[in-house]
C-alpha positions as protocol buffer text, in pm:
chain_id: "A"
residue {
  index: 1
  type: UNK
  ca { x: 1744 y: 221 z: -390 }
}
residue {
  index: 2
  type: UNK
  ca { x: 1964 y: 465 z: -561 }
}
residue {
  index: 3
  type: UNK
  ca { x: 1878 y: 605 z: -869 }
}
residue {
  index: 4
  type: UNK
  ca { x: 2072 y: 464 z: -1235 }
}
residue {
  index: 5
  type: UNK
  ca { x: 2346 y: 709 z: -1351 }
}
residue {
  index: 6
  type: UNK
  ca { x: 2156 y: 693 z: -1702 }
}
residue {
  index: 7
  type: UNK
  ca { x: 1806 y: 850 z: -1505 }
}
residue {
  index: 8
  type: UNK
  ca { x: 2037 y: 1067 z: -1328 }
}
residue {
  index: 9
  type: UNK
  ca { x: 2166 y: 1232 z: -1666 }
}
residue {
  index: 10
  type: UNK
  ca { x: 1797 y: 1294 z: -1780 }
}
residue {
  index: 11
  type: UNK
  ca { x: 1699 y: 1483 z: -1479 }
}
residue {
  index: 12
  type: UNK
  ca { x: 2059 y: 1662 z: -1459 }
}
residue {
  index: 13
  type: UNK
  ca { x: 1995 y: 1733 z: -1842 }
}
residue {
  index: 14
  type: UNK
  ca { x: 1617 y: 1847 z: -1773 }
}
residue {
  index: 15
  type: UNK
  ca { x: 1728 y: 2138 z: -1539 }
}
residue {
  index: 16
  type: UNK
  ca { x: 1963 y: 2237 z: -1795 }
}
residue {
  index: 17
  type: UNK
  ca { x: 2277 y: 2115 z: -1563 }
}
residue {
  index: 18
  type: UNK
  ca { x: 2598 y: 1946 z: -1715 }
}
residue {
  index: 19
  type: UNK
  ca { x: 2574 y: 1585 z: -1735 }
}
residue {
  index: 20
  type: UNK
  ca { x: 2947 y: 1512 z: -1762 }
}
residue {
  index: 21
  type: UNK
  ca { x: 3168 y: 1389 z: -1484 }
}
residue {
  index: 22
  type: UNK
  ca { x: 3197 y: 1066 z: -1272 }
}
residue {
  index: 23
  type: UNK
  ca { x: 2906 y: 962 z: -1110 }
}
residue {
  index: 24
  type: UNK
  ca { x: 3053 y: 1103 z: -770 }
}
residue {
  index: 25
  type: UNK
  ca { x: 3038 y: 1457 z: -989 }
}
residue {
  index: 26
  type: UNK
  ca { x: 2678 y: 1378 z: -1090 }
}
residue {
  index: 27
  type: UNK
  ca { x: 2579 y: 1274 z: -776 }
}
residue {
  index: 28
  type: UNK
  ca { x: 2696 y: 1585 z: -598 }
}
residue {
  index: 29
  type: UNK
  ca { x: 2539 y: 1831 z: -886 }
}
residue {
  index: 30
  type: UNK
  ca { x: 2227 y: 1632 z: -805 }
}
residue {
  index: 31
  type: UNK
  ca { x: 2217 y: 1726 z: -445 }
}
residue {
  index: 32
  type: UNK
  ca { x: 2326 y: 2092 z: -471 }
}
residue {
  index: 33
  type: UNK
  ca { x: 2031 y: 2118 z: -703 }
}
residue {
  index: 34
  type: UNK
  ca { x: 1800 y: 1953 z: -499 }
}
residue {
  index: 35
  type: UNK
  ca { x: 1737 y: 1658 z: -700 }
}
residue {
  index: 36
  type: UNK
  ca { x: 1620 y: 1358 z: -517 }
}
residue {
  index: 37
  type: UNK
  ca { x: 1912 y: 1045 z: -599 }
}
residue {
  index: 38
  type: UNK
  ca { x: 1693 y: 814 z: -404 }
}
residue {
  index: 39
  type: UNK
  ca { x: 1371 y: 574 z: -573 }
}
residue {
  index: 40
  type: UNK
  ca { x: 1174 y: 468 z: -420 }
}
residue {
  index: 41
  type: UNK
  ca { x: 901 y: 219 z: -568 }
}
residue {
  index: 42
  type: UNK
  ca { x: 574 y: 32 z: -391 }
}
residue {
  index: 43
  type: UNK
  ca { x: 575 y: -315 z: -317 }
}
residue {
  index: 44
  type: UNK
  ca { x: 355 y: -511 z: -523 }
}
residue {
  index: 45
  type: UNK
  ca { x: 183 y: -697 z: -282 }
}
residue {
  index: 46
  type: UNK
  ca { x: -5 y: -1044 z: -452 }
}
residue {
  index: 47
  type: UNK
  ca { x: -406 y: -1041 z: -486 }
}
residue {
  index: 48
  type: UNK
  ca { x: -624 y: -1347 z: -455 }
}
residue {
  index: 49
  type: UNK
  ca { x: -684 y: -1377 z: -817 }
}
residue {
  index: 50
  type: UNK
  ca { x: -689 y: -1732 z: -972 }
}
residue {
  index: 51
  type: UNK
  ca { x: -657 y: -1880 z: -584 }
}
residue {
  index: 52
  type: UNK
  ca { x: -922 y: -2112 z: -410 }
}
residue {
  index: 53
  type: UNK
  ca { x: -1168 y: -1955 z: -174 }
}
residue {
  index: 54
  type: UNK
  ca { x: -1173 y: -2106 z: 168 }
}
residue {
  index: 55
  type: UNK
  ca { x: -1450 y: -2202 z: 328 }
}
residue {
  index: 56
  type: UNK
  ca { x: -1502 y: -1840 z: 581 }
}
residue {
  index: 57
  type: UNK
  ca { x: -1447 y: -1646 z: 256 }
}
residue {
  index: 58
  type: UNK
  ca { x: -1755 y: -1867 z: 34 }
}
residue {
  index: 59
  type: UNK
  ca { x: -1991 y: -1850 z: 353 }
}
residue {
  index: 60
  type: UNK
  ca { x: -1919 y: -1531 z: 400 }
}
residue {
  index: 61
  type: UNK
  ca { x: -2063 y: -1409 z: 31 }
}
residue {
  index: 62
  type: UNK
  ca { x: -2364 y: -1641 z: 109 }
}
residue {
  index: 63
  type: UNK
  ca { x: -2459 y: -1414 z: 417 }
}
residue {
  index: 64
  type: UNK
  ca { x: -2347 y: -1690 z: 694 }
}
residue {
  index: 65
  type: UNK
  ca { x: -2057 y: -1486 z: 809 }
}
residue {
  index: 66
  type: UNK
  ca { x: -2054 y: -1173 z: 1059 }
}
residue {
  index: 67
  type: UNK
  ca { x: -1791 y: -984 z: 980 }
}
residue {
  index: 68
  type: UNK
  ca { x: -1745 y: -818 z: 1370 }
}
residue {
  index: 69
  type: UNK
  ca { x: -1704 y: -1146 z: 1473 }
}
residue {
  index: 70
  type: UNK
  ca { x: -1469 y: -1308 z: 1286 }
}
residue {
  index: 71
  type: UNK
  ca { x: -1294 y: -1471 z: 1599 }
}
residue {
  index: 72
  type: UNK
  ca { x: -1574 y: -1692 z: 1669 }
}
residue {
  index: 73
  type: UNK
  ca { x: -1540 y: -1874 z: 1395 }
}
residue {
  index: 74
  type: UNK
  ca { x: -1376 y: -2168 z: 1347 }
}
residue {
  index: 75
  type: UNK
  ca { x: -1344 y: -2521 z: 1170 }
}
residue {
  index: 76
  type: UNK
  ca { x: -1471 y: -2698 z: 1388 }
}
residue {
  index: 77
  type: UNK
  ca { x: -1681 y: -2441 z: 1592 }
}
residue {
  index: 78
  type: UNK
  ca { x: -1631 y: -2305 z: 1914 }
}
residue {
  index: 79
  type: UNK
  ca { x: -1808 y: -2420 z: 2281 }
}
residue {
  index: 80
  type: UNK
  ca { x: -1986 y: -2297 z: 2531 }
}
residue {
  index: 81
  type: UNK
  ca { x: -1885 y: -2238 z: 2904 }
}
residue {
  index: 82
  type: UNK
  ca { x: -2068 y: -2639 z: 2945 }
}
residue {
  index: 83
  type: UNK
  ca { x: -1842 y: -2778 z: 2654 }
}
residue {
  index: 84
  type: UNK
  ca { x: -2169 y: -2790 z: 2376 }
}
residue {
  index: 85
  type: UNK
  ca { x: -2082 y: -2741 z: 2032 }
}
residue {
  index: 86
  type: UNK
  ca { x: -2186 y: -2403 z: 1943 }
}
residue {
  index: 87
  type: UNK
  ca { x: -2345 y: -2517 z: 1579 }
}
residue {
  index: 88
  type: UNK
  ca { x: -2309 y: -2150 z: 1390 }
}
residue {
  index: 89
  type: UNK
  ca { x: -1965 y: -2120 z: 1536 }
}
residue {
  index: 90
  type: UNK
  ca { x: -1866 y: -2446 z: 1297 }
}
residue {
  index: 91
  type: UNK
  ca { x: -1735 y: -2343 z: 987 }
}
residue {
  index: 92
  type: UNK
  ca { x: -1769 y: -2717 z: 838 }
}
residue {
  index: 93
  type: UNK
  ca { x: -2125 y: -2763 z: 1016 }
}
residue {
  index: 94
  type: UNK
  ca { x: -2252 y: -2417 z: 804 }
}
residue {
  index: 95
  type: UNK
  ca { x: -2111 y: -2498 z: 522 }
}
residue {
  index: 96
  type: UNK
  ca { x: -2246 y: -2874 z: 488 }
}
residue {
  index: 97
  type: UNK
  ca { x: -2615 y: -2686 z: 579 }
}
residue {
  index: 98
  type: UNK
  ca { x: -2555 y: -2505 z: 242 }
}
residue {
  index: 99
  type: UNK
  ca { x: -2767 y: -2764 z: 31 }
}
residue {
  index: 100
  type: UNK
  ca { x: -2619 y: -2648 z: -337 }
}
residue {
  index: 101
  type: UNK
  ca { x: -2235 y: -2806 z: -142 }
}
residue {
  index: 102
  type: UNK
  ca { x: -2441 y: -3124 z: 26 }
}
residue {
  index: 103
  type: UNK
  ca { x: -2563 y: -3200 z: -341 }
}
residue {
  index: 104
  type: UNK
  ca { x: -2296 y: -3110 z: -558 }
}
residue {
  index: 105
  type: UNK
  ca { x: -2081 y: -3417 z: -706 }
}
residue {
  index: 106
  type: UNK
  ca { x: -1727 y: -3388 z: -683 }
}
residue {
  index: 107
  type: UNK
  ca { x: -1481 y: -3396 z: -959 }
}
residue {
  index: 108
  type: UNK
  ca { x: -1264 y: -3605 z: -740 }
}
residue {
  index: 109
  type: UNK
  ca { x: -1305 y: -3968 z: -881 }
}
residue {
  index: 110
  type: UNK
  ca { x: -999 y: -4130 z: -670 }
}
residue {
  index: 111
  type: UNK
  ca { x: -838 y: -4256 z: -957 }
}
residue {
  index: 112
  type: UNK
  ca { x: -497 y: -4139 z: -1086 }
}
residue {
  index: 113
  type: UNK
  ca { x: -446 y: -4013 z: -1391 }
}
residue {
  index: 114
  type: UNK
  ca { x: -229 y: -4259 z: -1632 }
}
């Protein structure tokens, strides 16, 4: 992105260089001084704050998770070469092992709100 003919001025005016002229002029005094005319600026890139966890990320802080192996997981669990469930493969089958989720009551009460 280019830099604002207003920014350009300040920098012109901090090497002690005229600041008069079209911005063609400016532009040009810039560059013979070796003042950079381009911005550039990082991309925010968007956290995970204030989002839900998903299910690999919650058993994953409760130890269930191996991070090397992150392919094996998956909702429903992989199989084996003879088509058996492999159980800790299963993201839904570790999670519903965690007895703090099997017990907890959900807010969910079916009913919509009036």
């Amino acid at each position: 992105m280019n830099i604002r003919k207003e920014e350009l001025k300040t920098h012109l005016q901090e090497k002690g260089l005229p600041t008069t002229g079209t911005a063609k002029d400016l532009i040009r005094r810039a560059e013979e001084n070796g003042i950079c005319r381009k911005v550039t600026s990082a991309k925010v890139v968007e956290g995970w704050e204030g989002e839900a966890k998903g299910l690999l990320q919650v058993l994953w802080e409760r130890g269930f998770i191996d991070a090397t192996n992150l392919e094996n997981y998956t909702m429903n669990g992989r199989q084996d070469a003879y088509g058996i469930l492999i159980p800790d493969t299963s993201l839904k089958l570790l999670m519903a092992n965690c007895v703090d989720f099997e017990e907890e009551e959900s807010l969910f009460t079916g009913k919509r709100a009036e």
